[in-house]
C-alpha positions in Angstrom: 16.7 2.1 -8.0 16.3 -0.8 -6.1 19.0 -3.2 -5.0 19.6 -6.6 -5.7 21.8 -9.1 -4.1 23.6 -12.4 -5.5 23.2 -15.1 -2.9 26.5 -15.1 -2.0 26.3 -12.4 0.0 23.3 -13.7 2.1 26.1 -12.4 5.0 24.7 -8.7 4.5 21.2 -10.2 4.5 21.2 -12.3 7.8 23.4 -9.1 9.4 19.9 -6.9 9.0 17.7 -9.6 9.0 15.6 -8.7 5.8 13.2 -11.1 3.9 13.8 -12.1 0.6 11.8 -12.5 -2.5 12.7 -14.9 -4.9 10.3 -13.9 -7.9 12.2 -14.6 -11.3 15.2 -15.8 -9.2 17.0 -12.9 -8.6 17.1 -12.2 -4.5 15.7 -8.7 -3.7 15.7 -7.4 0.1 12.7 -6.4 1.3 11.9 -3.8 4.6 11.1 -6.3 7.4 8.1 -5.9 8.5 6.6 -3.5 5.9 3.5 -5.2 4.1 1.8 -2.0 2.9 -2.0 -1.6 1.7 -2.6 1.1 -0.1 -6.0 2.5 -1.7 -6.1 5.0 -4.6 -8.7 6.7 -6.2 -10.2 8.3 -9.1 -10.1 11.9 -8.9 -13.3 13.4 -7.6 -14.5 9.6 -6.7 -15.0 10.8 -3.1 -16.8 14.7 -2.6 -14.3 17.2 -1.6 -16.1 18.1 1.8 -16.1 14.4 2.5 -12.2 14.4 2.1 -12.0 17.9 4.3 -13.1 16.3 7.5 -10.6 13.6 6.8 -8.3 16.3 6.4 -9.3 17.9 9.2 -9.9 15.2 11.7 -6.8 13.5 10.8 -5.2 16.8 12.1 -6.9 16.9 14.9 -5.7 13.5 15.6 -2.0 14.7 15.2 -2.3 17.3 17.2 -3.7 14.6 20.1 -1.4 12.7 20.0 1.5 15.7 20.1 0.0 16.7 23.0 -0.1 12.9 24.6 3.8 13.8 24.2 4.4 17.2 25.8 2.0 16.2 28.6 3.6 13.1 29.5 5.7 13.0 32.6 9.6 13.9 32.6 11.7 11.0 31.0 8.5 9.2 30.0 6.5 8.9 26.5 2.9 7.4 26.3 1.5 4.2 25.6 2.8 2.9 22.1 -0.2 0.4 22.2 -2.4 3.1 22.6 -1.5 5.1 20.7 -1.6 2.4 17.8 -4.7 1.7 18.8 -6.2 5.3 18.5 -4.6 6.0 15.2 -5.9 2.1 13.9 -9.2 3.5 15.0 -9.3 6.6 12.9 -8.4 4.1 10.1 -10.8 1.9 9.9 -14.0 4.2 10.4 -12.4 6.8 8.0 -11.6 3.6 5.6 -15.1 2.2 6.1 -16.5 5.7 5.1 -14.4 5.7 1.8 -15.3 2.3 1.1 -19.1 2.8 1.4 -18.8 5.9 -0.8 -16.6 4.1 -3.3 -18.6 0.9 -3.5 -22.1 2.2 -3.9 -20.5 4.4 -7.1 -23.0 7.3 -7.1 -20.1 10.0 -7.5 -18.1 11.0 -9.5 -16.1 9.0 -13.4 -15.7 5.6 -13.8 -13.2 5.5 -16.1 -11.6 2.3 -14.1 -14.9 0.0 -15.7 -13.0 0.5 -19.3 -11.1 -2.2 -20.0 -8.6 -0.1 -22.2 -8.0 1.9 -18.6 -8.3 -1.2 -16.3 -5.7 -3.0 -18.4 -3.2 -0.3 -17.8 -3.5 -0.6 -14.1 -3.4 -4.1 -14.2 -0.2 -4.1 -16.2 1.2 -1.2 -14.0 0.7 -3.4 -10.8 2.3 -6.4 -12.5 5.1 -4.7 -13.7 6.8 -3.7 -10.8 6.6 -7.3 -9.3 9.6 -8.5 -8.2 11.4 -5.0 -9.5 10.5 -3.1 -7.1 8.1 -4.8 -4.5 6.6 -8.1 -3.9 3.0 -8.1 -5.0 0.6 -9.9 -3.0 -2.9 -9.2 -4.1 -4.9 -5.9 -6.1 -8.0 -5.3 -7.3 -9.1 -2.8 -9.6 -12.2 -1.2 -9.0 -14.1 1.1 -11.4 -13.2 4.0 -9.5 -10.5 2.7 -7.0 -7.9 0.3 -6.6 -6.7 -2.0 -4.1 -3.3 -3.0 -3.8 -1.0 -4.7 -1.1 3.0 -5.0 -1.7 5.7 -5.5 0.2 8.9 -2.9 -1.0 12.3 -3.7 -1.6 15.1 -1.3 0.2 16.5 1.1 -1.9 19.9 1.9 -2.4 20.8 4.4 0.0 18.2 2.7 2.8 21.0 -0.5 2.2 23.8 1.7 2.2 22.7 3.6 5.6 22.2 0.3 7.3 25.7 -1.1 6.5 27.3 2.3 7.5 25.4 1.8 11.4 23.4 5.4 10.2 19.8 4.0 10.8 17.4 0.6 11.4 16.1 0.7 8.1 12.8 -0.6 9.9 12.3 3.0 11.1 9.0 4.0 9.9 10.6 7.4 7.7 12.5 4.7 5.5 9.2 3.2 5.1 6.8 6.3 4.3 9.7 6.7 2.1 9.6 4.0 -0.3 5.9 4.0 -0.5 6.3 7.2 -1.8 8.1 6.6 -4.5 6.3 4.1 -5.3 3.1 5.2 -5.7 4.8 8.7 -7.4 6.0 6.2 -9.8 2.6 4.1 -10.5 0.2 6.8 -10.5 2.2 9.1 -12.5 3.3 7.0 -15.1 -0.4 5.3 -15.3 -2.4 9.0 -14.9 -0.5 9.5 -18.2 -1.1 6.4 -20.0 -5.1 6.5 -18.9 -5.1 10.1 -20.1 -4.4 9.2 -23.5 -6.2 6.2 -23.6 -9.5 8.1 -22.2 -8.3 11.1 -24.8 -8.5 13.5 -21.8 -6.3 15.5 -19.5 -6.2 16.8 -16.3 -5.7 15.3 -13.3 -6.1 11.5 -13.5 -6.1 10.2 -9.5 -7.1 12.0 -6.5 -3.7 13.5 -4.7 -4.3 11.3 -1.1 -3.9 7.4 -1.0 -5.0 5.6 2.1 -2.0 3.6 3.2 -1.9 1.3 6.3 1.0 -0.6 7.4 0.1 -4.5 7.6 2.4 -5.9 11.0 1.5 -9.7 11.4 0.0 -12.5 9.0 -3.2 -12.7 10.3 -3.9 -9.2 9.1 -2.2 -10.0 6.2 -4.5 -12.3 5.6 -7.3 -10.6 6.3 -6.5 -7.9 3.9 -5.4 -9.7 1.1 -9.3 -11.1 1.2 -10.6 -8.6 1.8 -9.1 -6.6 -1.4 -9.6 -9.8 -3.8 -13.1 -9.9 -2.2 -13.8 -6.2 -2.8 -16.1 -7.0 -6.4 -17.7 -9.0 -4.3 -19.1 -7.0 -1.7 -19.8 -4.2 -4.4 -22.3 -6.8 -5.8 -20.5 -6.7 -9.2 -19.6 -10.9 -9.3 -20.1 -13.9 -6.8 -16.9 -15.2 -6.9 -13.8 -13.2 -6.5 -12.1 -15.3 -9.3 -15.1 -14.0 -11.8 -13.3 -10.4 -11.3 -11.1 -10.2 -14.5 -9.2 -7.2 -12.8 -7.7 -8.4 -9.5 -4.6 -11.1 -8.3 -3.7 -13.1 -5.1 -0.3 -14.4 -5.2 0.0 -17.7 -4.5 2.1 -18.8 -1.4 4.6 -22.0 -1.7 5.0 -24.4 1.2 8.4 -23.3 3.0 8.6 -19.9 0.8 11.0 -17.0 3.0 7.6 -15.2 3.6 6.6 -13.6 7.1 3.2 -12.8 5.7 2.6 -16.5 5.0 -0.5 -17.0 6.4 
């Protein structure tokens, strides 16, 4: 449930400082600084021992970085930048490896290149804007999809904040919401693409790539890059061709941190 404020009480808003999104004109608060892009695949789009060294290098990384911690000298943690920059690192090659893979198609269904499948995406992604995210850009890819949101607090994150019982910028209230999230849309659309498809099983593979987006030049950068992504696959020459994929348009003076 997400929650939504009349602008009279823009109080609570400036108290926590959130963003606001004014889509349909109805105020919803949004996690300040919390621009998410997030990748989901087909299931059995990328080969199982391909996604076991993620698996197992992502661990390895965790495990690094634990040790960074217990290693570190008494009353001191390591390097935050670092750190960042190690684990934004293991992103991007992993990313570019998925990518690759994805893009050049030669494994596993394409069920996303239907347009009775793509449509349901489409309209999945659609749906929830301004309910329960603000949607900046997508793309839907015959075996993947691009997507980058920004969520709106829930409930209990608002009702945490206004007891003094967390910053709701802490990174658990953000893995959090993306979670529900994309429970929600790939649940509700592995279902509708099952029927449509007249299949079953599982729909999506179980992982999604997620990254956090922190300033608007990456913003900006990703939101092309996702819009761009037919593009680069070779399947049109201008991203507008793409019938599948959406860039939100920004207004002059528009509450938007992203705004490039």
């Amino acid at each position: 449930m997400q929650m939504c404020f009349c602008l009279d009480q823009e109080g609570i808003v400036n108290q926590f400082d959130y963003k606001l999104s004014y889509r349909r004109n109805l105020p919803h608060i949004q996690l300040p600084e919390a621009t998410l892009f997030v990748t989901f695949r087909l299931d059995g789009s990328i080969p199982e021992e391909v996604l076991e060294r993620w698996r197992l290098e992502k661990k390895d990384l965790e495990m690094t970085l634990l040790r960074w911690f217990a290693t570190s000298p008494a009353g001191t943690n390591p390097d935050p930048d670092e750190m960042a920059e190690v684990k934004l690192k293991f992103h991007r090659r992993w990313f570019k490896k998925f990518e690759d893979l994805l893009d050049g198609t030669k494994t596993g269904p394409l069920w996303l290149k239907e347009e009775r499948v793509a449509v349901i995406i489409d309209e999945a992604l659609r749906y929830r804007d301004g309910r329960i995210y603000r949607l900046d850009a997508f793309c839907v890819m015959p075996n993947h999809v691009h997507a980058v949101f920004a969520p709106f607090l829930t409930e209990a994150m608002v009702e945490r904040a206004m007891q003094g019982k967390r910053n709701v910028q802490n990174n658990d209230d953000i893995k959090a919401v993306m979670a529900s999230v994309m429970q929600s849309l790939k649940g509700r659309t592995a279902r509708q693409c099952n029927l449509a498809l007249n299949r079953e099983g599982q729909f999506w593979q179980h992982e999604s790539f997620d990254h956090i987006i922190r300033n608007p030049s990456e913003w900006e950068r990703t939101v092309d890059y996702v819009v761009n992504n037919p593009v680069k696959a070779g399947l049109v020459k201008n991203w507008q061709d793409w019938k599948w994929s959406y860039r939100r348009q920004v207004f002059e003076g528009e509450p938007n941190a992203e705004q490039p």
